[in-house]
C-alpha positions as CSV (number, residue, x, y, z in Angstrom):
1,X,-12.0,-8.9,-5.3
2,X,-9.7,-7.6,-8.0
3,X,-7.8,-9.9,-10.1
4,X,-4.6,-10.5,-12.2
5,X,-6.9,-10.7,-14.8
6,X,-9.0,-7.6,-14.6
7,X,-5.9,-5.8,-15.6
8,X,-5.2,-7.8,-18.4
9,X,-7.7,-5.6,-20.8
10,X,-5.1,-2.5,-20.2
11,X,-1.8,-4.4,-20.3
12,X,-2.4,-7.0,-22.5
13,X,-2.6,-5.2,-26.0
14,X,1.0,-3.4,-25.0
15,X,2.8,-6.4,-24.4
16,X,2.5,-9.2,-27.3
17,X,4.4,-12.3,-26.6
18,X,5.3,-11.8,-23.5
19,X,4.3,-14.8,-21.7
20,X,1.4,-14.7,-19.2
21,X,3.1,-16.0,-16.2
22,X,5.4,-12.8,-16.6
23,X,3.2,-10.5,-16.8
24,X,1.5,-11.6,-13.7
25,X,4.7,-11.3,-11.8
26,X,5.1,-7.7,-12.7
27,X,1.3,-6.9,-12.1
28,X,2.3,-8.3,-8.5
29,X,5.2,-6.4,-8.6
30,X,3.7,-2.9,-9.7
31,X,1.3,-3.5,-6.9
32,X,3.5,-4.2,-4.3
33,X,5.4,-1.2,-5.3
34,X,2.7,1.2,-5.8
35,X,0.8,0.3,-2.4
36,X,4.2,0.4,-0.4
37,X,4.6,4.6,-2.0
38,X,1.2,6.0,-1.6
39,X,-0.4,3.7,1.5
40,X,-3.7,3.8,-0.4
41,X,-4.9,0.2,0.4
42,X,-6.3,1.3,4.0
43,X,-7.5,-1.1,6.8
44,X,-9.4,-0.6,9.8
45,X,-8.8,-3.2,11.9
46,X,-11.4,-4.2,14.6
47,X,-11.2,-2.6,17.7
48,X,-9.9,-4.6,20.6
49,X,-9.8,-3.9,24.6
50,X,-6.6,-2.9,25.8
51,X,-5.4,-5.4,28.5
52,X,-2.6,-4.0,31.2
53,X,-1.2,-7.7,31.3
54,X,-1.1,-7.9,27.3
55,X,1.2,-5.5,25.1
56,X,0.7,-7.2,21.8
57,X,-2.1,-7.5,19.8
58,X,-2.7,-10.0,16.6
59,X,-3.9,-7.6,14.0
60,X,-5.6,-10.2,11.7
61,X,-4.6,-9.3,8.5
62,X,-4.7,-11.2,5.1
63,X,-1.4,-13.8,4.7
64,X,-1.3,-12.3,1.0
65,X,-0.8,-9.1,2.5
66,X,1.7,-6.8,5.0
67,X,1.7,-3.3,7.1
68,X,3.4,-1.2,5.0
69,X,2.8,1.6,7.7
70,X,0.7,2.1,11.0
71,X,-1.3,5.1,10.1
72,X,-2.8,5.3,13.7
73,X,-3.5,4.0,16.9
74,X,-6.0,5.9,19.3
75,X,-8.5,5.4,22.4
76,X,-10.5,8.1,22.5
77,X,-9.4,11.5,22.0
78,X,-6.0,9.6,22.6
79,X,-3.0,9.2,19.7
80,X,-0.7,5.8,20.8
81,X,0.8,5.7,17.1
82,X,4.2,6.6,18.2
83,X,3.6,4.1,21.4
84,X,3.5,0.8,18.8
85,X,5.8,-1.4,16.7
86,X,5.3,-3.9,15.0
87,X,6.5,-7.6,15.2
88,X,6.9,-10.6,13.0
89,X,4.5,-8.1,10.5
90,X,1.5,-9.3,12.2
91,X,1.2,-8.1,15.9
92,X,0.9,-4.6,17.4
93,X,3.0,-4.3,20.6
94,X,2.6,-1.4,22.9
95,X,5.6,0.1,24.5
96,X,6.3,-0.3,28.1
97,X,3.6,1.9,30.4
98,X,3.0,3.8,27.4
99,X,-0.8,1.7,27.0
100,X,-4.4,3.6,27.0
101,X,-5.2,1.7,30.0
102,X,-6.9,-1.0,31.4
103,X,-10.2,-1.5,29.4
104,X,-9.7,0.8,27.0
105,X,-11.4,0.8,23.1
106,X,-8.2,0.6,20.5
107,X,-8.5,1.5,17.1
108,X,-6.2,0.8,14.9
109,X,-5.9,2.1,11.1
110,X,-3.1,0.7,8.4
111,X,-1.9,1.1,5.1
112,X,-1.3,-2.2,3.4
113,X,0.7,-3.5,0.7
114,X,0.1,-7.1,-1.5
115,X,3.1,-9.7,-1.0
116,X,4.4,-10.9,-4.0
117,X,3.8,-14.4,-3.2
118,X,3.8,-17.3,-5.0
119,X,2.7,-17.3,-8.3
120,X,1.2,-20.5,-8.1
121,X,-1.4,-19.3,-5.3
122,X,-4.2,-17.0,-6.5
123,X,-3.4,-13.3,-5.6
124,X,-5.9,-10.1,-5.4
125,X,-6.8,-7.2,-4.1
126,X,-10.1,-6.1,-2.2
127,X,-12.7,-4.5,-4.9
128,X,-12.4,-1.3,-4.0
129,X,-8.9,-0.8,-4.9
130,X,-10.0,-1.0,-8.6
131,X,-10.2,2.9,-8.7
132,X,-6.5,1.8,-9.3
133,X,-6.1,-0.2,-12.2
134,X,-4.9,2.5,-14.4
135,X,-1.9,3.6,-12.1
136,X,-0.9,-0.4,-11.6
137,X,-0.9,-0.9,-15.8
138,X,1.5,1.9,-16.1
139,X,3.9,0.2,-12.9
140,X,3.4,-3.3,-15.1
141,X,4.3,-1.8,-18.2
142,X,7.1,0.1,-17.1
143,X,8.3,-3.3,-15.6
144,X,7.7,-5.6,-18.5
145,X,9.2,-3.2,-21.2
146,X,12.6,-3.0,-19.3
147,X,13.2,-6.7,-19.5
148,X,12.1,-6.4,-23.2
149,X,15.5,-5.4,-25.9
150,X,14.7,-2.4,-27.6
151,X,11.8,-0.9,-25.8
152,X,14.1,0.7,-22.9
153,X,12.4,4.2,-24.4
154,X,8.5,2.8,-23.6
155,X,9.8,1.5,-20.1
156,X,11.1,5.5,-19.0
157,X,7.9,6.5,-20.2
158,X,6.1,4.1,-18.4
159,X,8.3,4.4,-15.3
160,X,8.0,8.1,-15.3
161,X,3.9,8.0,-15.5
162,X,3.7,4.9,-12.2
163,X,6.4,7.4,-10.8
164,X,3.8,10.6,-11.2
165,X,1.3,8.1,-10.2
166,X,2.5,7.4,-6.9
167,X,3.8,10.6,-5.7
168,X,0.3,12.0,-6.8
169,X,-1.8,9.3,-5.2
170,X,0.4,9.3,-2.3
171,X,-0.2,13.3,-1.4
172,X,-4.0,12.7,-1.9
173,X,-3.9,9.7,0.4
174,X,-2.4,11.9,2.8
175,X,-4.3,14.7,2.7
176,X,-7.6,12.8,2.9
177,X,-6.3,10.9,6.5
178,X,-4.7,14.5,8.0
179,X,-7.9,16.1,6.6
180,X,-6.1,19.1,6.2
181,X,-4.2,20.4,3.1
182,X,-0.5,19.9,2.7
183,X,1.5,23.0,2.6
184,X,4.1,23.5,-0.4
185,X,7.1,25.0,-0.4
186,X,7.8,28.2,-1.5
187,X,10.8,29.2,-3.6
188,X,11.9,32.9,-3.7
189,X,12.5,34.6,-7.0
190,X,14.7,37.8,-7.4
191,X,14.4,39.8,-10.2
């Protein structure tokens, strides 16, 4: 798992005498924040059989954690996405008659995001979201120098860069699940 702490090495040096409780509250922040933009932290959760006599479906995920989004829910060659909603943040519920049918294989993909929480609990992140660290040190430095007098320049910087961060993470995240390249818009130019 990744820590408060294996951030510290990158956050750290930037931000002398702020006190350490602090700056694991904006860590948690800048994480919340970043994984809420770009949907990066991905789960699959395990497949279940659909039941005609049950629409909702505990999805098991970590108390530390929420759905940000559904990113899909399919049987088969089937897409039920737009079918679900979630309730109380932890169960899928199928819409009226809109199921894959009795005995049917559901998959179910989603995009997390870390809770807050309580600072007094322990808090991290599955391992593989380490390719991350840098992105999440620029979101807790852009957060730490705003509460700080004087450094209101080194926050815009910093909040510019998580800002870049997530809109350019975010596309990527969404280009690897559609598997197809995003299309840009074009802008006309006269001469």
């Amino acid at each position: 798992d990744m820590k408060l702490s294996d951030l510290y090495p990158y956050i750290l040096p930037h931000l002398i005498g702020v006190p350490l409780p602090m700056v694991d509250l904006y860590i948690r922040q800048a994480a919340r924040t970043f994984f809420l933009g770009t949907h990066a932290w991905v789960m699959d959760v395990d497949a279940f059989v659909y039941q005609d006599d049950a629409s909702e479906y505990d999805l098991g995920i970590s108390p530390g954690a929420e759905v940000a989004k559904v990113l899909s829910v399919t049987s088969g060659d089937s897409d039920y996405t737009k079918n679900v909603r979630l309730v109380g943040d932890v169960t899928l519920m199928f819409d009226e008659h809109s199921g894959p049918g009795n005995g049917a294989t559901v998959d179910v993909q989603l995009a997390l995001a870390p809770r807050v929480g309580d600072p007094a609990k322990t808090w991290s992140l599955p391992a593989d979201l380490d390719r991350f660290v840098p992105e999440l040190a620029n979101g807790t430095l852009a957060a730490a120098f705003a509460k700080v007098d004087g450094q209101a320049g080194l926050a815009k910087f910093y909040g510019a860069r998580f800002a870049n961060d997530i809109n350019t993470c975010g596309l990527k995240e969404s280009r690897k699940r559609s598997g197809r390249r995003v299309s840009r818009g074009t802008t006309t130019q006269f001469f």
